[in-house]
Every structure is written in structure tokens, then in C-alpha cells.
C-alpha positions in Angstrom: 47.9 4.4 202.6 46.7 1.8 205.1 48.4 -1.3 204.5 47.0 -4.6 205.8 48.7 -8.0 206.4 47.2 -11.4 206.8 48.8 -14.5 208.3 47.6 -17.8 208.0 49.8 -19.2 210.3 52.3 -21.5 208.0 55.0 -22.4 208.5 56.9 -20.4 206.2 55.7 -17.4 207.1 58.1 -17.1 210.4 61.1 -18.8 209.4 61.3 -16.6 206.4 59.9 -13.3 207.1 56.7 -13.2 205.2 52.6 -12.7 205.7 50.1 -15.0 203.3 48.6 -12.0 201.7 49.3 -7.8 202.0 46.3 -5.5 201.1 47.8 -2.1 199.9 46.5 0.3 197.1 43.1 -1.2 196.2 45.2 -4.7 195.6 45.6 -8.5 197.6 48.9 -9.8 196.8 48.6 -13.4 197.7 52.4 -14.6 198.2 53.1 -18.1 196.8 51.5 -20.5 198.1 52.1 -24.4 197.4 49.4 -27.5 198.7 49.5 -30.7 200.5 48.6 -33.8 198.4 51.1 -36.4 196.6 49.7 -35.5 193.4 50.3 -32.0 191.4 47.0 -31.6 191.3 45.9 -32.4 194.6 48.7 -29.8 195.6 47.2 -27.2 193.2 43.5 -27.3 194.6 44.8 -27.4 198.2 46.8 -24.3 197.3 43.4 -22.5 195.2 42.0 -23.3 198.7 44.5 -21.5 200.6 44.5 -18.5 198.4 40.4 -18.4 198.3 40.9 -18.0 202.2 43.2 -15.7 202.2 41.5 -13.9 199.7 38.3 -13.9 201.7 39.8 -12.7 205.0 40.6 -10.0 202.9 37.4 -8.9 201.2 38.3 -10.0 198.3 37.4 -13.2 196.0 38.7 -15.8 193.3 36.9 -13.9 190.9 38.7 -10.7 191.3 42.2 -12.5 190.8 43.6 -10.3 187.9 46.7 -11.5 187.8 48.2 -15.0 189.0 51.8 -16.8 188.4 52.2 -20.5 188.3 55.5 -22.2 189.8 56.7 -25.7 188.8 59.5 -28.1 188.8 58.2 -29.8 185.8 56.1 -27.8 182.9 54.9 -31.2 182.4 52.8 -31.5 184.8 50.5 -28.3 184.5 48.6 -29.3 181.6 46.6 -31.7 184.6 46.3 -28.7 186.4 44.4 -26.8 183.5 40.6 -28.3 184.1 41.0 -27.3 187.9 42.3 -23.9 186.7 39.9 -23.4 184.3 36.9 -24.2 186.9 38.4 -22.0 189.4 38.9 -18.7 187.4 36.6 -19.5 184.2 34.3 -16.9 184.3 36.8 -14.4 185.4 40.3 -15.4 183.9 43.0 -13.3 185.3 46.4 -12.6 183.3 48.6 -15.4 183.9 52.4 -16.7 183.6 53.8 -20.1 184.4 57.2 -20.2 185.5 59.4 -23.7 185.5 61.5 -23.7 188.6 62.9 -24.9 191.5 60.8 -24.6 194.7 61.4 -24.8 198.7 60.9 -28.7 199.1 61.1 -31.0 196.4 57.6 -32.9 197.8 56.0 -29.5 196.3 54.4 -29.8 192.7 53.4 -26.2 192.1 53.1 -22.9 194.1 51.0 -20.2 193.0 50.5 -16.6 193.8 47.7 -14.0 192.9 47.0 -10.2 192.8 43.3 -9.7 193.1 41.4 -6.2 193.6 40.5 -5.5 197.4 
């Protein structure tokens, strides 16, 4: 199996080990990915934005995300995030979890990560 990795160059990605997405066995597995912005949902399209490019360097495309986990701090402050959701994967909603937690720098409002088809 021919396994493919794709950095985007973040910061992350050396300190701790990591590569934006893998392509192995007909699959993208975006790793988490949070967004710059003061605002949760400034974060969460910059991340979308990330992921679409990472995505794209892969073959792949939003609409092929089958499965995708949200990350926040606060479960309150999804719901805002839920128009930009549904605009991004509308057509083509993927299975999906959101997870309250604890994430790498408090300035970060969500992180998300996706599993599309190659």
C-alpha cells in the first residue's frame, strides 16, 4: 500500500511529529487542524480553509469528507459555527462528532479533523 504524506508547513507539525494529512487505503486523514481569527468562527472557516487545501493537494475535496470531528473548549460556542458548517458540507454531510475539550493553546476556539475518500 503506497502511503502519502502532506505537510503544510505549520508549526505543529515539527515540534510534535506530525504531517497535515496521510493518504493510505483509498482515504485522506486530515489531522486536527485549528484557525487563526479572535472569533470561534473566524477560527473555524480559517481551519475549513486549511483542510480544503490539504484536501486538494491530495486529490481529494470537501465534498468527499465522510467523516469529521469537532474539538472545543466551550460546546457553547458551536452552535455559531453551524451556518458555516452547514454551507461547507451541505450537499454532502459527512458523519460527524463534536468533542468538548481542552486544546494546544487556549487562543484556539475549535480544531477540526476529517477523513475524506482519496
Amino acid at each position: 500500500m503506497t502511503i502519502t504524506r502532506i505537510h503544510s508547513g505549520g508549526e505543529f507539525e515539527a515540534k510534535l511529529g506530525y504531517c497535515r494529512a496521510v493518504v493510505a487505503g483509498g482515504f485522506v486523514h486530515v489531522a486536527g487542524t485549528v484557525g487563526q481569527g479572535d472569533e470561534v468562527t473566524a477560527q473555524c472557516r480559517s481551519a475549513l480553509e486549511v483542510i480544503r487545501g490539504a484536501l486538494e493537494k491530495a486529490g481529494s475535496g470537501m465534498d468527499k469528507v465522510v467523516r469529521v470531528t469537532y474539538y472545543l473548549p466551550d460546546r457553547t460556542e458551536f452552535e455559531p459555527c453551524w451556518p458555516i458548517l452547514a454551507e461547507t458540507f451541505g450537499d454532502n454531510p459527512p458523519a460527524a462528532t463534536m468533542i468538548e475539550t481542552g486544546l494546544i493553546d487556549p487562543k484556539y476556539r475549535i480544531e477540526i479533523e476529517v477523513t475524506a475518500l482519496a
